[in-house]
C-alpha positions as CSV (number, residue, x, y, z in Angstrom):
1,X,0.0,0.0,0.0
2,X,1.3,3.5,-0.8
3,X,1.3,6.2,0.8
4,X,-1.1,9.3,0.3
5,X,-0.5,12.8,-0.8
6,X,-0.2,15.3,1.6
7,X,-0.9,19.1,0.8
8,X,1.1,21.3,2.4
9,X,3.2,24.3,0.9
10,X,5.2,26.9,2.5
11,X,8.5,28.4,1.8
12,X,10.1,30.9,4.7
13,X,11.0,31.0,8.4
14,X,7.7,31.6,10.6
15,X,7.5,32.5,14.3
16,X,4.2,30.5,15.7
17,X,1.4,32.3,18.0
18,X,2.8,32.1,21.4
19,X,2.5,29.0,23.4
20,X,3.4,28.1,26.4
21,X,3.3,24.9,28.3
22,X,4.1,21.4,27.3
23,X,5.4,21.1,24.2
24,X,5.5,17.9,21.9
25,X,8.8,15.2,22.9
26,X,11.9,15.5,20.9
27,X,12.0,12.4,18.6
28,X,15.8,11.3,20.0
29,X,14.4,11.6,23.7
30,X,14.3,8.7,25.4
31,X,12.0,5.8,24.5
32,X,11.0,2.6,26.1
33,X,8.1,1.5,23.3
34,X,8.7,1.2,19.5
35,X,5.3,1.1,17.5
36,X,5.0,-1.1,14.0
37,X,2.3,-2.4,12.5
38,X,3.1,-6.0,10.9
39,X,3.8,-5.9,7.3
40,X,5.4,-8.8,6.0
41,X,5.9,-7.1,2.4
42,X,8.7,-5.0,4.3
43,X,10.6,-7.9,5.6
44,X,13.4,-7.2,5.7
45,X,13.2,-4.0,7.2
46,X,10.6,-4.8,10.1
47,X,12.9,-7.4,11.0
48,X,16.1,-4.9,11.4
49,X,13.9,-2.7,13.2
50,X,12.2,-4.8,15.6
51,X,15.6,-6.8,15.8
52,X,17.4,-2.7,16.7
53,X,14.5,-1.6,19.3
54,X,14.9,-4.7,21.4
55,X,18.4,-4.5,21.4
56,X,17.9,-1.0,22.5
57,X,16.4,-2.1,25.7
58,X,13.1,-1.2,24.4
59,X,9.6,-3.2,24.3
60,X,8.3,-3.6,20.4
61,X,4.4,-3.3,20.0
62,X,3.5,-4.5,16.7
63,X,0.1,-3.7,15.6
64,X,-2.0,-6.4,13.6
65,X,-4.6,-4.9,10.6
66,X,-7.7,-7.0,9.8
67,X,-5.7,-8.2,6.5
68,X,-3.6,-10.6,9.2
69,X,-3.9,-13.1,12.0
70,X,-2.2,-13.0,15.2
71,X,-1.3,-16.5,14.5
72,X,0.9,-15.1,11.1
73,X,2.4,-12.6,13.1
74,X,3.5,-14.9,15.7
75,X,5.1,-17.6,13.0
76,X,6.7,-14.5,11.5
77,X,8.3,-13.4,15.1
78,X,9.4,-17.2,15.7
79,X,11.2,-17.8,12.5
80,X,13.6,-14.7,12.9
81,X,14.0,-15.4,16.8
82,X,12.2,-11.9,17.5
83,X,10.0,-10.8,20.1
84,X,6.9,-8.1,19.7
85,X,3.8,-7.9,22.0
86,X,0.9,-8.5,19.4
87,X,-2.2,-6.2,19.5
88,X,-5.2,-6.6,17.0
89,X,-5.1,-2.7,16.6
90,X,-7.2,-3.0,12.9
91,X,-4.4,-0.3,11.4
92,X,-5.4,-0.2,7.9
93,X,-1.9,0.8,6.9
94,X,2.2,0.0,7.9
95,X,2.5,3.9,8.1
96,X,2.5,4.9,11.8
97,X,4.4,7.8,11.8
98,X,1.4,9.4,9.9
99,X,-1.8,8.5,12.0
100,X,-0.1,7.7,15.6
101,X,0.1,10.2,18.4
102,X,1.8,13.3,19.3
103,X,3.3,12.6,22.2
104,X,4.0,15.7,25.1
105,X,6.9,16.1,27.6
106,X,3.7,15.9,30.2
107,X,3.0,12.3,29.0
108,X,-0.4,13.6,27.1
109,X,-1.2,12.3,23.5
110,X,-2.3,14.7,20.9
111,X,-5.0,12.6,18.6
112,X,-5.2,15.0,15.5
113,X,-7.6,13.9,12.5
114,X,-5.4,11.6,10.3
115,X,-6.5,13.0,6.4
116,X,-5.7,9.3,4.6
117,X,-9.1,8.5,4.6
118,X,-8.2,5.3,6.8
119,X,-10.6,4.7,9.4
120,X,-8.8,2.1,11.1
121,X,-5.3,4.1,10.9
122,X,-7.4,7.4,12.3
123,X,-8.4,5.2,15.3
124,X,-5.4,4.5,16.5
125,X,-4.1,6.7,19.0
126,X,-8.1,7.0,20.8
127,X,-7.6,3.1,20.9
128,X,-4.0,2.5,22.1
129,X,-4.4,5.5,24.7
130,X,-7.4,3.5,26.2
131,X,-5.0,0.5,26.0
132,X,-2.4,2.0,28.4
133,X,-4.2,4.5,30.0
134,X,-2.8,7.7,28.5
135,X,-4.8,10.7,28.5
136,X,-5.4,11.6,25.1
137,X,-5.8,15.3,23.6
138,X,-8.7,14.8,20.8
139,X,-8.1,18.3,18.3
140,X,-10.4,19.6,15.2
141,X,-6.9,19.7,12.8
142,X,-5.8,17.7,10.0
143,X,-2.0,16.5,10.5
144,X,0.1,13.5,9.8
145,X,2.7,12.9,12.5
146,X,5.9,13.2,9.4
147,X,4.8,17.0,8.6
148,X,6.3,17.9,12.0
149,X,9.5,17.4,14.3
150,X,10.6,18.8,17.5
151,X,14.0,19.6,19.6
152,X,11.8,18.8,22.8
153,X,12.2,22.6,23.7
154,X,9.6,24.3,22.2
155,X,10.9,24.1,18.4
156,X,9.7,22.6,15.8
157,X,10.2,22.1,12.3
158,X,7.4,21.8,9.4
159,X,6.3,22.0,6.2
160,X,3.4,24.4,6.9
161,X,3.5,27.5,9.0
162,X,0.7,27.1,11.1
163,X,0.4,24.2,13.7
164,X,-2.6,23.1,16.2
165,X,-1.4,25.0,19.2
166,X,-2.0,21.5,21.0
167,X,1.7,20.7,20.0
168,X,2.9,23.5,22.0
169,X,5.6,24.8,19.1
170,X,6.6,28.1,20.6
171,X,8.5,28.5,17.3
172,X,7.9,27.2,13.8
173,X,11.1,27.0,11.5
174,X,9.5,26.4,8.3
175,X,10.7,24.5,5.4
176,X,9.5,23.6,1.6
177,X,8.5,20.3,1.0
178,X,10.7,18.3,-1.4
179,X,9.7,19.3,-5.1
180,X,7.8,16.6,-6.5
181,X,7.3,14.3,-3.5
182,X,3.6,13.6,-3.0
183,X,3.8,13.3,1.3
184,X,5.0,17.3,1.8
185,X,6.7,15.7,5.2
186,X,9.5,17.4,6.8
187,X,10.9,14.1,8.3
188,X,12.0,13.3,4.4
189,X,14.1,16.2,5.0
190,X,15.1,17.1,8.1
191,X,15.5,15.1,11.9
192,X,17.0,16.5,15.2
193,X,19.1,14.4,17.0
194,X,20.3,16.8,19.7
195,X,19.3,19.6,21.3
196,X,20.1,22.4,18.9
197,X,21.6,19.9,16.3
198,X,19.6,19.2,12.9
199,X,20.5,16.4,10.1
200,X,19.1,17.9,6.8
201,X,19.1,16.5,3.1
202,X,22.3,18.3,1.9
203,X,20.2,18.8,-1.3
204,X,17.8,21.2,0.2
205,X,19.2,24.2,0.4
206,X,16.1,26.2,1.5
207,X,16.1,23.8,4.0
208,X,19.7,24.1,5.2
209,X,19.4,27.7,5.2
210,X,16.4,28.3,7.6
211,X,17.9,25.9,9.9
212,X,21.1,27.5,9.5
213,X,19.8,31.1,10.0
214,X,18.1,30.0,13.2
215,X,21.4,29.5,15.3
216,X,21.1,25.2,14.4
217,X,24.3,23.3,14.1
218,X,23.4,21.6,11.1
219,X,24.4,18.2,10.1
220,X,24.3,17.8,6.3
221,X,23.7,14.0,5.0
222,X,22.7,12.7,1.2
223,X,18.9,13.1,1.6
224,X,18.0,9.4,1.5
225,X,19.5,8.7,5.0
226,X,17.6,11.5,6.9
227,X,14.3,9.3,7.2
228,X,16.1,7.5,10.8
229,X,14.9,6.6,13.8
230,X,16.3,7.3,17.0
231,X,16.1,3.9,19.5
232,X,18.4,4.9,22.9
233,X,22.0,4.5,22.1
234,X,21.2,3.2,18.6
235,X,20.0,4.5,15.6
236,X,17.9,2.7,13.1
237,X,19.4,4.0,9.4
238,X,17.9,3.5,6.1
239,X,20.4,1.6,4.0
240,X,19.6,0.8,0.7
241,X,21.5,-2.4,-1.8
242,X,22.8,0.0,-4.6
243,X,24.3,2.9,-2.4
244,X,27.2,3.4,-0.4
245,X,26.5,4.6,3.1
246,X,29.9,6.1,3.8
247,X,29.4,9.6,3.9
248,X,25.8,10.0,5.9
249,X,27.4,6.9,8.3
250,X,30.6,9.2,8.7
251,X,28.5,11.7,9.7
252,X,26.1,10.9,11.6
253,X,29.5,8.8,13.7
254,X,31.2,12.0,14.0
255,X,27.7,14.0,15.3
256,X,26.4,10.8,17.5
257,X,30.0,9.5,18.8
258,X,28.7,6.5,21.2
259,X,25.4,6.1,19.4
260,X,25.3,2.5,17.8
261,X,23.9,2.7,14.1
262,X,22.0,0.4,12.5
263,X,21.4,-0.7,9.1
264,X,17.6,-1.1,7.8
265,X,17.1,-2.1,4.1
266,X,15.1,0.4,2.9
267,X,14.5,0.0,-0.7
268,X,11.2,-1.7,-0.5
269,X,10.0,1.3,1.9
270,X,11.1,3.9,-0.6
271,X,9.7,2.4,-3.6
272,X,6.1,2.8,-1.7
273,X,7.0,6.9,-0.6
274,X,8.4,6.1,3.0
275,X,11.3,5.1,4.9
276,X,12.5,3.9,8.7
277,X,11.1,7.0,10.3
278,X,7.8,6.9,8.3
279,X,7.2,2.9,10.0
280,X,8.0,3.5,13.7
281,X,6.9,5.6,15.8
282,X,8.5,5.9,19.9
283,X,6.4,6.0,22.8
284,X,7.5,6.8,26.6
285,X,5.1,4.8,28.7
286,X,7.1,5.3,31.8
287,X,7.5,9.1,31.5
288,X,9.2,9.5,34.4
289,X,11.8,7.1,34.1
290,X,12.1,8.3,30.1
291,X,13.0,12.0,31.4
292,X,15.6,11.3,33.9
């Protein structure tokens, strides 16, 4: 299943109406729950993944759609030696990044309308918050969870220069979506992995510029690599069978030094409009213990 079109446009550097408050979690803050939904058509990156978050120390929750049993899931898990806790979440697509939650630095979830036109996918975060017993923020907006990220500290990145003040961005760096790429999400171009540091597609040089201008330390990597996910002390990396890794591995070494990267064969994922990022989602169940 491919992924859907997102519209979204907007070309300068944008302050956001002031908000205070809790703001949405930085996406290399500490996690201790990985979210996938089972998709055996992305084999061999699930596996990498779910192999990567365990190793990590954290717990995988892999979400089964109605198109799969439980019993499939678990003969999948068994033949790889891999471990998931199973939930029959009826996801109607692999793509949690999109239609998951927002999570806050006060432990609330943001539940924003998900625009697929996937019922089951736009159910999600309602139903998993009632799973764990998260309090869950229900808001009138339409956003998918890649057309954002956030330094954890009240900055945020997008492709569009308003936001739902839910998310508590108290400013908006705003960037052009890639030309000719039918998501508009930033996470395609752009991921913080440290307070104040950026990695951004070192072909996007709008992109490199409003981070630049805003004080960032940027980290520029061939745009293909950007789409990672941040697990602990280890960093789950799109890798793909016809490219050489060398330069976005060398730098993401020199700007992560103790951080463990791991390869994730990403060509199926980018043949369908996604990557590693676009297929995970972290979740900090234990909030307290994730901030310390």
């Amino acid at each position: 299943m491919s992924r859907i079109v997102g519209v979204v446009v907007a070309l300068v550097l944008a302050p956001s109406a002031c908000a205070t408050g809790p703001t949405i979690r930085a996406d290399f803050a500490p996690a201790d729950v990985v979210v996938v939904a089972f998709a055996p058509q992305f084999d061999h990156a699930l596996t990498a993944v779910v192999h990567g978050a365990t190793g990590a120390g954290a717990e995988v929750v892999m979400l089964l759609g109605s198109g799969y049993s439980r019993e499939e899931a678990e003969a999948w898990l068994a033949r790889r030696a891999l471990h998931a806790t199973l939930l029959e979440a009826g996801v109607d697509s692999p793509w949690v990044r999109d239609y998951g939650p927002f999570v806050r630095d006060d432990g609330t979830w943001v539940d924003a309308r998900y625009v697929g036109g996937r019922p089951g996918d736009d159910a999600l975060p309602a139903w998993l918050a009632a799973r764990y017993h998260v309090t869950v923020e229900s808001i009138d907006a339409e956003i998918d969870g890649g057309v954002v990220i956030s330094d954890g500290d009240g900055t945020c990145a997008a492709t569009r220069a308003v936001l739902p003040a839910a998310l508590g961005c108290r400013r908006v760096l705003v960037v052009p979506p890639i030309a000719g790429e039918e998501t508009g999400h930033v996470d395609l171009i752009a991921q913080f992995i440290a307070p104040g540091v950026v990695a951004v597609a070192d072909d996007q040089a709008e992109a490199l510029r409003v981070f630049r201008e805003a004080g960032m330390t940027v980290v520029a990597l061939p745009r293909r690599y950007v789409n990672f996910t941040r697990v602990g002390a280890r960093l789950l990396v799109p890798d793909y069978a016809t490219e050489d890794p060398g330069v976005a591995w060398a730098a993401l070494r020199r700007a992560l030094p103790g951080v463990r990267l791991v390869p994730v064969a990403a060509d199926v994922l980018a043949a369908q409009g996604g990557s590693v990022h676009c297929i995970t989602l972290t979740l900090c169940l234990a909030l307290g213990a994730c901030n310390e």
